[in-house]
Structures are given as C-alpha cells and as structure tokens.
PyMOL Python script that loads the backbone (N, CA, C, O; Angstrom):
from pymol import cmd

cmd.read_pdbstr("""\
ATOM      1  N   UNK A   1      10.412 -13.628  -5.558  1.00  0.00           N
ATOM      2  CA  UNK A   1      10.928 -12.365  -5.057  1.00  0.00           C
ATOM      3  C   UNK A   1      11.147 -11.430  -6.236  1.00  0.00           C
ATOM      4  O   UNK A   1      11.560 -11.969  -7.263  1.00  0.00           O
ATOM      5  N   UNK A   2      10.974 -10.335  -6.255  1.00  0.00           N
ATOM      6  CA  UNK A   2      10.801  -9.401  -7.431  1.00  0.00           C
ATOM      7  C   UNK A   2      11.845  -8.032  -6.332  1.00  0.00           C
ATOM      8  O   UNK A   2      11.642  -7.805  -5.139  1.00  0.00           O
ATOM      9  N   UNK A   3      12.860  -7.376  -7.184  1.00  0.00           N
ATOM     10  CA  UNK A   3      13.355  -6.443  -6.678  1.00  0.00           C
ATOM     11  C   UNK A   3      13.492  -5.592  -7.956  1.00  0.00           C
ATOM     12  O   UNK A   3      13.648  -5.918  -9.133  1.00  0.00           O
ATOM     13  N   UNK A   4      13.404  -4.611  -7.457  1.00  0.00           N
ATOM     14  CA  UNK A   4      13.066  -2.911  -8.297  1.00  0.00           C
ATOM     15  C   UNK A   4      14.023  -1.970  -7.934  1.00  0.00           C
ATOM     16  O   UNK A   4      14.505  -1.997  -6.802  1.00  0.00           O
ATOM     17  N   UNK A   5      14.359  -1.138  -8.762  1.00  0.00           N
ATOM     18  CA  UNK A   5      15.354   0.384  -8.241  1.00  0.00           C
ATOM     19  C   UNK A   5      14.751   1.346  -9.572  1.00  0.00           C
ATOM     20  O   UNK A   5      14.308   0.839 -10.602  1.00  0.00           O
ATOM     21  N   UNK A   6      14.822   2.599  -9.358  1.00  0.00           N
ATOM     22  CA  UNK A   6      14.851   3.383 -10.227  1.00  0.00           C
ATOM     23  C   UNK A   6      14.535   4.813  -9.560  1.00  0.00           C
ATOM     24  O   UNK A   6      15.212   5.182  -8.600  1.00  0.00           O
ATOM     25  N   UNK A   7      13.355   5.728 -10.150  1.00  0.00           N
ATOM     26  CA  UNK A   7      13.166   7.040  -9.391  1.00  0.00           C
ATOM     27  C   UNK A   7      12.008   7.184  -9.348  1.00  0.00           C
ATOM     28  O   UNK A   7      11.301   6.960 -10.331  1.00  0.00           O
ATOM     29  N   UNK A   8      11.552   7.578  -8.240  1.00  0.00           N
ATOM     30  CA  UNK A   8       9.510   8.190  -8.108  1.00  0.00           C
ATOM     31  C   UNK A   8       9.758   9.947  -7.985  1.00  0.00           C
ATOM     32  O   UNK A   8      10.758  10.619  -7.732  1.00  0.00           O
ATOM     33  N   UNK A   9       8.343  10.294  -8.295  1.00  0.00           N
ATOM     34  CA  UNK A   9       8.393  11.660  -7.706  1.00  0.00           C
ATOM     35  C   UNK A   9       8.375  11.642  -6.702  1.00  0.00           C
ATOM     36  O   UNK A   9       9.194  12.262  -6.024  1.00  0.00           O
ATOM     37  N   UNK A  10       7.191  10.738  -6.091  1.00  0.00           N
ATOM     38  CA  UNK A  10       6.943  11.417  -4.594  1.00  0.00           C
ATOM     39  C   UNK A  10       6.642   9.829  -4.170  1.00  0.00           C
ATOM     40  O   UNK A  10       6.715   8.869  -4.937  1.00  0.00           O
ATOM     41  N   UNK A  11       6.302   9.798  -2.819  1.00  0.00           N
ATOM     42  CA  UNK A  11       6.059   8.434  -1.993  1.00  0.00           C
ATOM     43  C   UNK A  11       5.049   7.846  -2.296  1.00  0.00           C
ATOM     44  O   UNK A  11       5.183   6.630  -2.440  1.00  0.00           O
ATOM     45  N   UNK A  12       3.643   8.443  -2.515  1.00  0.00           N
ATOM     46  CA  UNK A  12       2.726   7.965  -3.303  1.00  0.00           C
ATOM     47  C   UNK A  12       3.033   7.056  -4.751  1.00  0.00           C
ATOM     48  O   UNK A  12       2.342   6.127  -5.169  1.00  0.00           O
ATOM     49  N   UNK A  13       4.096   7.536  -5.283  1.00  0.00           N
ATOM     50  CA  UNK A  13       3.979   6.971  -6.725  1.00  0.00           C
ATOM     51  C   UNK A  13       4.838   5.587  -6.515  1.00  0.00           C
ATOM     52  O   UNK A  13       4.517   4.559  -7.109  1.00  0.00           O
ATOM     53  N   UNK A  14       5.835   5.642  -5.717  1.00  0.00           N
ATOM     54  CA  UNK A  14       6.435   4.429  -5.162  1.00  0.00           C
ATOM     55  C   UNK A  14       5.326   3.287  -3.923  1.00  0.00           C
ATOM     56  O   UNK A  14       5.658   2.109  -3.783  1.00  0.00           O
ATOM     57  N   UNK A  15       4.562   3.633  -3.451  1.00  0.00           N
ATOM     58  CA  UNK A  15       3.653   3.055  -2.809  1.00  0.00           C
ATOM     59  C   UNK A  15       3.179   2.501  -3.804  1.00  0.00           C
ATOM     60  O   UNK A  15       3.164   1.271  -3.777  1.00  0.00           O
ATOM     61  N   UNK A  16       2.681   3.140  -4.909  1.00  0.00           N
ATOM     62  CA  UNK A  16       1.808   2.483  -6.121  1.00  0.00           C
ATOM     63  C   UNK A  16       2.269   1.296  -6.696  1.00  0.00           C
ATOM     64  O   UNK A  16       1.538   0.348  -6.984  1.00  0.00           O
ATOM     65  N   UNK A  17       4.217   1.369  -6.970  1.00  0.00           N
ATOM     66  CA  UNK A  17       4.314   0.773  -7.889  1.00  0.00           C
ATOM     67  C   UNK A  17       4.618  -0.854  -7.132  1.00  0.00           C
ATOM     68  O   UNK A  17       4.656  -1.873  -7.821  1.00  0.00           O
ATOM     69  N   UNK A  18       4.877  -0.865  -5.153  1.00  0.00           N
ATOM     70  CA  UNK A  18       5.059  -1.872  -4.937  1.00  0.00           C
ATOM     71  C   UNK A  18       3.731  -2.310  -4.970  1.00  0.00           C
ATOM     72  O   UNK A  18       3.621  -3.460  -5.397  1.00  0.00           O
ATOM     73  N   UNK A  19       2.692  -1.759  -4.654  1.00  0.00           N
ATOM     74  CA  UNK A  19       1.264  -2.566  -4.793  1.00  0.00           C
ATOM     75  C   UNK A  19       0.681  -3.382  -6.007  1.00  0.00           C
ATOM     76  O   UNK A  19      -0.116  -4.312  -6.125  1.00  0.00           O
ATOM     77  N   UNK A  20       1.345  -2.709  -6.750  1.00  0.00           N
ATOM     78  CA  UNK A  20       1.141  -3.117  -8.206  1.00  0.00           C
ATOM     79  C   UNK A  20       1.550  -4.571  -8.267  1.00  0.00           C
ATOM     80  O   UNK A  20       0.790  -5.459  -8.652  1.00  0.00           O
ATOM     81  N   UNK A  21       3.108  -4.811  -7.763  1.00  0.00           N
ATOM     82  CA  UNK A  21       3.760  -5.686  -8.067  1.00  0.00           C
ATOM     83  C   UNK A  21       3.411  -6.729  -6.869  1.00  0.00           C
ATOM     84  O   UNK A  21       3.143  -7.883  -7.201  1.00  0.00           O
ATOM     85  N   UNK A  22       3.403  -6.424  -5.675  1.00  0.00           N
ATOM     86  CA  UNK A  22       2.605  -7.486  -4.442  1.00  0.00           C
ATOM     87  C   UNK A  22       1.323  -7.855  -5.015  1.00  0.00           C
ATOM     88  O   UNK A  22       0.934  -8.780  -4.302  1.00  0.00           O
ATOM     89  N   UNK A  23       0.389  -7.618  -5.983  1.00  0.00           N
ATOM     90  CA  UNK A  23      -0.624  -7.776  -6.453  1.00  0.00           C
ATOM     91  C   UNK A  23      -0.871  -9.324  -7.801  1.00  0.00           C
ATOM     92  O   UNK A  23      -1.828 -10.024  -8.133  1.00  0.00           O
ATOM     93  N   UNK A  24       0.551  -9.238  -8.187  1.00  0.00           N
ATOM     94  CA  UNK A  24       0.934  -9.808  -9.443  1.00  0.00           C
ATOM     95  C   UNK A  24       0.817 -11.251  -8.599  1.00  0.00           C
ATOM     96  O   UNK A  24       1.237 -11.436  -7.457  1.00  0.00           O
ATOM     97  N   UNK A  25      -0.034 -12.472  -9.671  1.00  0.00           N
ATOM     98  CA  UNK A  25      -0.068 -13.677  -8.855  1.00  0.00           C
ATOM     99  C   UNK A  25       1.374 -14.069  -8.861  1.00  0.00           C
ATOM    100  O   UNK A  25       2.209 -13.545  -9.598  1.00  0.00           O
ATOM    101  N   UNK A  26       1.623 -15.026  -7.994  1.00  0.00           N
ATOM    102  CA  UNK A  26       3.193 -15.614  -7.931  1.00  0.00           C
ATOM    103  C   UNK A  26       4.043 -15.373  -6.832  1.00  0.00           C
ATOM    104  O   UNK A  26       4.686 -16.120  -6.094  1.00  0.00           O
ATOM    105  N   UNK A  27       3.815 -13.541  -6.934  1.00  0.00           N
ATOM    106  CA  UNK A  27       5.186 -12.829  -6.309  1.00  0.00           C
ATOM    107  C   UNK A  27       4.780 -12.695  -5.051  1.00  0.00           C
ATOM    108  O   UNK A  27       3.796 -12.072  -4.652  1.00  0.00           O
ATOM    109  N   UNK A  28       6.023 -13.650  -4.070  1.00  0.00           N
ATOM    110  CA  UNK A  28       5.928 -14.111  -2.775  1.00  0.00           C
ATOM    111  C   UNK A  28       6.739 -13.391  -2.294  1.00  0.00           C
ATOM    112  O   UNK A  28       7.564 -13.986  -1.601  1.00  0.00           O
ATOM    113  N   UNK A  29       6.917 -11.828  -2.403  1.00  0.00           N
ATOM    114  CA  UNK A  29       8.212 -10.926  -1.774  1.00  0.00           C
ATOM    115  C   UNK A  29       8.573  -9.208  -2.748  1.00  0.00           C
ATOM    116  O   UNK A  29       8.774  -9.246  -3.962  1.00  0.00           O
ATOM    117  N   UNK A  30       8.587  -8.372  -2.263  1.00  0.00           N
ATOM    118  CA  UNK A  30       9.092  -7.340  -3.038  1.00  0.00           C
ATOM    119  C   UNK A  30      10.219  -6.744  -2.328  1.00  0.00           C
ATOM    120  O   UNK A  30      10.033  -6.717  -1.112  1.00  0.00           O
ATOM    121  N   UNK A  31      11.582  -6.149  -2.804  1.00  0.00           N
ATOM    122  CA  UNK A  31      12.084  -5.659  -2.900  1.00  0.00           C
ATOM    123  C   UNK A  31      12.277  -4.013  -3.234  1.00  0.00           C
ATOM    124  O   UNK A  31      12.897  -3.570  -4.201  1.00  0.00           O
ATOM    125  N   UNK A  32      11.795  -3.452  -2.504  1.00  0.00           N
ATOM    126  CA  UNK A  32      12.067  -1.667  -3.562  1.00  0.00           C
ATOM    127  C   UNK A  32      12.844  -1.031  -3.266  1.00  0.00           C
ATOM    128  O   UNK A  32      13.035  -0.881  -2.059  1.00  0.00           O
ATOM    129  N   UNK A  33      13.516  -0.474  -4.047  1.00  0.00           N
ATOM    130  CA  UNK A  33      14.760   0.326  -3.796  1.00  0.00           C
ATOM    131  C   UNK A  33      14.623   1.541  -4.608  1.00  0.00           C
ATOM    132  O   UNK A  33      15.495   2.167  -5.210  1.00  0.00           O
ATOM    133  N   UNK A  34      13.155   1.789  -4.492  1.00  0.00           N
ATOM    134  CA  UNK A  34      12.815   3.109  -5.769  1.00  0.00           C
ATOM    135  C   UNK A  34      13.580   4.432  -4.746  1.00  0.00           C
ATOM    136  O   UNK A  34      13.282   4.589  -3.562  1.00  0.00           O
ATOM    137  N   UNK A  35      14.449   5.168  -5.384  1.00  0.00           N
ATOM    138  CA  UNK A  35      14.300   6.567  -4.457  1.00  0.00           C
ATOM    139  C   UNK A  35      13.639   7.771  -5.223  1.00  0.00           C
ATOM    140  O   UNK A  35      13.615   7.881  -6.449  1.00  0.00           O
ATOM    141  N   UNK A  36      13.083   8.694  -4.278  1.00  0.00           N
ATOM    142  CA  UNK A  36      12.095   9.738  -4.375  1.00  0.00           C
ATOM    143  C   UNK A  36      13.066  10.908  -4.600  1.00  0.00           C
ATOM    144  O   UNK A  36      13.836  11.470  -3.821  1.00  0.00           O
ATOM    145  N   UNK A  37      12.749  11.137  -6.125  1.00  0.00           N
ATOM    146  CA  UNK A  37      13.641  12.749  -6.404  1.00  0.00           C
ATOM    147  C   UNK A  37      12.885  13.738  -5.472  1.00  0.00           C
ATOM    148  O   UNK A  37      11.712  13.779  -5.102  1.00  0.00           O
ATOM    149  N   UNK A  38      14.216  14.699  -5.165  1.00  0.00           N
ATOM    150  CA  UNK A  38      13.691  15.874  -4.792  1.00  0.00           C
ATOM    151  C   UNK A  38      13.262  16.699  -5.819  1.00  0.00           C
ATOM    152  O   UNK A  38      13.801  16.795  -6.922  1.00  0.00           O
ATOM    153  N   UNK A  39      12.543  17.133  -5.536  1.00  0.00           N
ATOM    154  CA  UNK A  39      11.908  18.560  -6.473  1.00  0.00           C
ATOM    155  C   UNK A  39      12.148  19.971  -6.514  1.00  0.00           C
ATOM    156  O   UNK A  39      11.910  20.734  -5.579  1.00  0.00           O
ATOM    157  N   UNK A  40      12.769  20.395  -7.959  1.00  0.00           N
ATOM    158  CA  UNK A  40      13.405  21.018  -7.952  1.00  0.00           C
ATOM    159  C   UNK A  40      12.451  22.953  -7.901  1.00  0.00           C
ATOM    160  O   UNK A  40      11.726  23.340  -8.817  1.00  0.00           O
ATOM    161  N   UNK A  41      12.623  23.421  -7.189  1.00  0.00           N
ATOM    162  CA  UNK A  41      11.557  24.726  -7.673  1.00  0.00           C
ATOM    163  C   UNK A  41      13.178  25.573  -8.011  1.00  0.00           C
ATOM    164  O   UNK A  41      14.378  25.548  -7.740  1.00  0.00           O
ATOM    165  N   UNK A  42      11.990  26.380  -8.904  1.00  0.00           N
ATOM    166  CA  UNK A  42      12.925  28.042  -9.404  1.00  0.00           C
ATOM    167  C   UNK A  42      12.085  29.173  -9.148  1.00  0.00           C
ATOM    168  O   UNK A  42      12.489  30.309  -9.395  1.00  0.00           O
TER     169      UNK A  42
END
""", "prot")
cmd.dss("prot")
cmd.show_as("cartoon", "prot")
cmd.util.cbc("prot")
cmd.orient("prot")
C-alpha cells in the first residue's frame, strides 16, 4: 500500500502521479490524498 498527500495543479497531474505509482511492481494499493490548488488569476 503506498499513500501520498501533497499539491497538483490540476486533476490531470494527480491522475498522472497515481498511475505512475499503480504502475510500480509490488504496489498492491494506492492511497492519494493529493489536493488540486486553485488557480490564482490577476
């Protein structure tokens, strides 16, 4: 089991990073707890 937290930009980049890790031989489980900053405009 592998569990993660931190920040993505967007949902794509968090999609990426659990694939990444479901990909890794071994890991029988992911956990993500990435949350998606909002973006800030000016």
């Amino acid at each position: 089991m592998v569990k993660f937290e931190g920040k993505a930009s967007n949902a794509a980049e968090k999609d990426l990073v659990t694939k990444y890790v479901q990909d890794v031989y071994g890991v029988k489980g992911v956990t993500n707890n990435i949350s998606i900053e909002e973006s800030k405009t000016t």
